[in-house]
C-alpha positions as CSV (number, residue, x, y, z in Angstrom):
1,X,2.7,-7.9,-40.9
2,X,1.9,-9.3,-37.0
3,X,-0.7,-12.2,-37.1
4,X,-3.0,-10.3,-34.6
5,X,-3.4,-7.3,-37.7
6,X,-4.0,-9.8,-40.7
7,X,-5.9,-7.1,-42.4
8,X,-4.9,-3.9,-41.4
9,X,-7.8,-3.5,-38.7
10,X,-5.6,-3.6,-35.7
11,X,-7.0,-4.9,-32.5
12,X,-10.6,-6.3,-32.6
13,X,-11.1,-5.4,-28.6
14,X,-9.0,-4.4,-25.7
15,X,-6.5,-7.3,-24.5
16,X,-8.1,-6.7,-21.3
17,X,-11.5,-5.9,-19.4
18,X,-12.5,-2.6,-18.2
19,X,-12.9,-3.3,-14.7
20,X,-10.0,-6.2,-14.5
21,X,-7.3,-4.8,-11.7
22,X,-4.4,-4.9,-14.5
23,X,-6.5,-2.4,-16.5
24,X,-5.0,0.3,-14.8
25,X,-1.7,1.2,-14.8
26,X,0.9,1.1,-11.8
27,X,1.0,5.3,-11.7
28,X,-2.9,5.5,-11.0
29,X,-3.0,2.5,-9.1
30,X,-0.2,4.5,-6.5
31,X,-2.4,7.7,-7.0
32,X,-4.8,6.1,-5.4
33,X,-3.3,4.8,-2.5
34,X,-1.7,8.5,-1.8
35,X,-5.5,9.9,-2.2
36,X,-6.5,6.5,0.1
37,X,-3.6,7.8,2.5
38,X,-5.1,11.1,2.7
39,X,-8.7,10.6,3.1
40,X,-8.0,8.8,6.2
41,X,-6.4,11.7,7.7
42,X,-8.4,14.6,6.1
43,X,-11.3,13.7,8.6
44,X,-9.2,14.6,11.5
45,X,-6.3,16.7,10.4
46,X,-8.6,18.6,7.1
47,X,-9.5,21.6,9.4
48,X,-6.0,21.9,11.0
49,X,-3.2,22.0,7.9
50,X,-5.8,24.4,6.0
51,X,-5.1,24.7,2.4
52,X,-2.7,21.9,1.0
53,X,-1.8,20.0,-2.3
54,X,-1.3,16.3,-2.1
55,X,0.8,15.1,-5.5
56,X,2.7,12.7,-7.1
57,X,5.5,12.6,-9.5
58,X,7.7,9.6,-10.8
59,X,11.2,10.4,-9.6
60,X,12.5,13.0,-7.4
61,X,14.1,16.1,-9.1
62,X,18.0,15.5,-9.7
63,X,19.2,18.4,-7.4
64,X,18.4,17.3,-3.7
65,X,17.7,19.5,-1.0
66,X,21.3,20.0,1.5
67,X,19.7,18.2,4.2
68,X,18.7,14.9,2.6
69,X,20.2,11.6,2.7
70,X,20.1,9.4,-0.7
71,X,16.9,9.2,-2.6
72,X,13.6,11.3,-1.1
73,X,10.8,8.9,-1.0
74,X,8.3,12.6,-0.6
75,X,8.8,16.1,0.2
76,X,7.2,19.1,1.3
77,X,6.9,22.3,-0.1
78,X,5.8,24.9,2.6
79,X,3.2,27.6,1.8
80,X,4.9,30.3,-0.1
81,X,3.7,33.8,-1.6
82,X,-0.6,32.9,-1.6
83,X,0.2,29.5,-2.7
84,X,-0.5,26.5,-0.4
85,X,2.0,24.0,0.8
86,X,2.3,21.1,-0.8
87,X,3.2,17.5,-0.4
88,X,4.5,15.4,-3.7
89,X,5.4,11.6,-3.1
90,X,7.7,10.0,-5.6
91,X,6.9,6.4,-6.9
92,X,9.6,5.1,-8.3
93,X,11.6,5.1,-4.9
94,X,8.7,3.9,-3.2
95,X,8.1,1.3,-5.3
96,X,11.6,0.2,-4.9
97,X,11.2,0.1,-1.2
98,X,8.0,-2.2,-0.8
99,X,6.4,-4.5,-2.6
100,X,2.7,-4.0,-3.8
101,X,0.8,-5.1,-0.9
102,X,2.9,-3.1,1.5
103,X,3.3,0.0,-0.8
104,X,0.3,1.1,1.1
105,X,1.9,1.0,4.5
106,X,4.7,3.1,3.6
107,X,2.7,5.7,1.6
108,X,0.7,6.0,4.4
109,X,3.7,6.5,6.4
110,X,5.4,9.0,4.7
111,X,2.2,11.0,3.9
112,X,2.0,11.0,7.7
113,X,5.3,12.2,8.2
114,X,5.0,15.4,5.9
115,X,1.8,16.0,7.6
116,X,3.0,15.8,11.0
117,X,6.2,18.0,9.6
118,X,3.7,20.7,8.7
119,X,1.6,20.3,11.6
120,X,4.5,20.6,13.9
121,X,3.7,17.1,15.2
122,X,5.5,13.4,16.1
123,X,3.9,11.3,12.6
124,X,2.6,8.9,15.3
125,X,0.4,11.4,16.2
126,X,-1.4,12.4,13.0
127,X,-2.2,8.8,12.0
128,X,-2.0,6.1,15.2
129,X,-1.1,3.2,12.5
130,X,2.3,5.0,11.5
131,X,4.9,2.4,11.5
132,X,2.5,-0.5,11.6
């Protein structure tokens, strides 16, 4: 028997606050700086890549596509058969590649750079900060 479940009530209250910043776990934290990513470019871009799915999984699928290099940090799935393209960003890489406060950066980045893929554009042209 732990000391914090003398009794067999369990916890008395969460070990942390609702609205404290460790509350929420790393996955939704990088779900929202993918949907941060992409409301800075919907504004611009929304009317032009019509309908498209942003997601995110933890790690890339184990069979990689013939013309990538190492680990994908994203990919893009082009519209196929009614359904709309879609762009999935993978965490874990990510993650390994930046730090937290930088994570942003290169999630912006590489959402840019499906985009502009789609788009049939240079990435420093859908989002000016690319690279910054």
């Amino acid at each position: 028997m732990s000391r914090r479940d003398r009794h067999g009530h369990g916890l008395r209250r969460p070990l942390l606050p609702f609205g404290a910043p460790a509350y929420r776990t790393r996955a939704e934290r990088f779900d929202d700086a993918v949907a941060d990513a992409v409301h800075r470019l919907e504004p611009r871009w929304g009317s032009v890549w019509g309908r498209i799915e942003f997601g995110t999984e933890d790690v890339p699928p184990s069979d990689p596509a013939p013309w990538e290099e190492g680990v994908p940090l994203g990919r893009l799935f082009p519209a196929d058969l009614g359904q709309p393209a879609r762009v999935v960003l993978y965490r874990r890489p990510l993650e390994q590649r930046a730090e937290w406060p930088h994570l942003h950066a290169l999630v912006r980045d590489v959402v840019a750079e499906n985009v502009a893929h789609l788009l049939g554009r240079a990435p420093d042209e859908v989002d000016p900060d690319y690279g910054t």
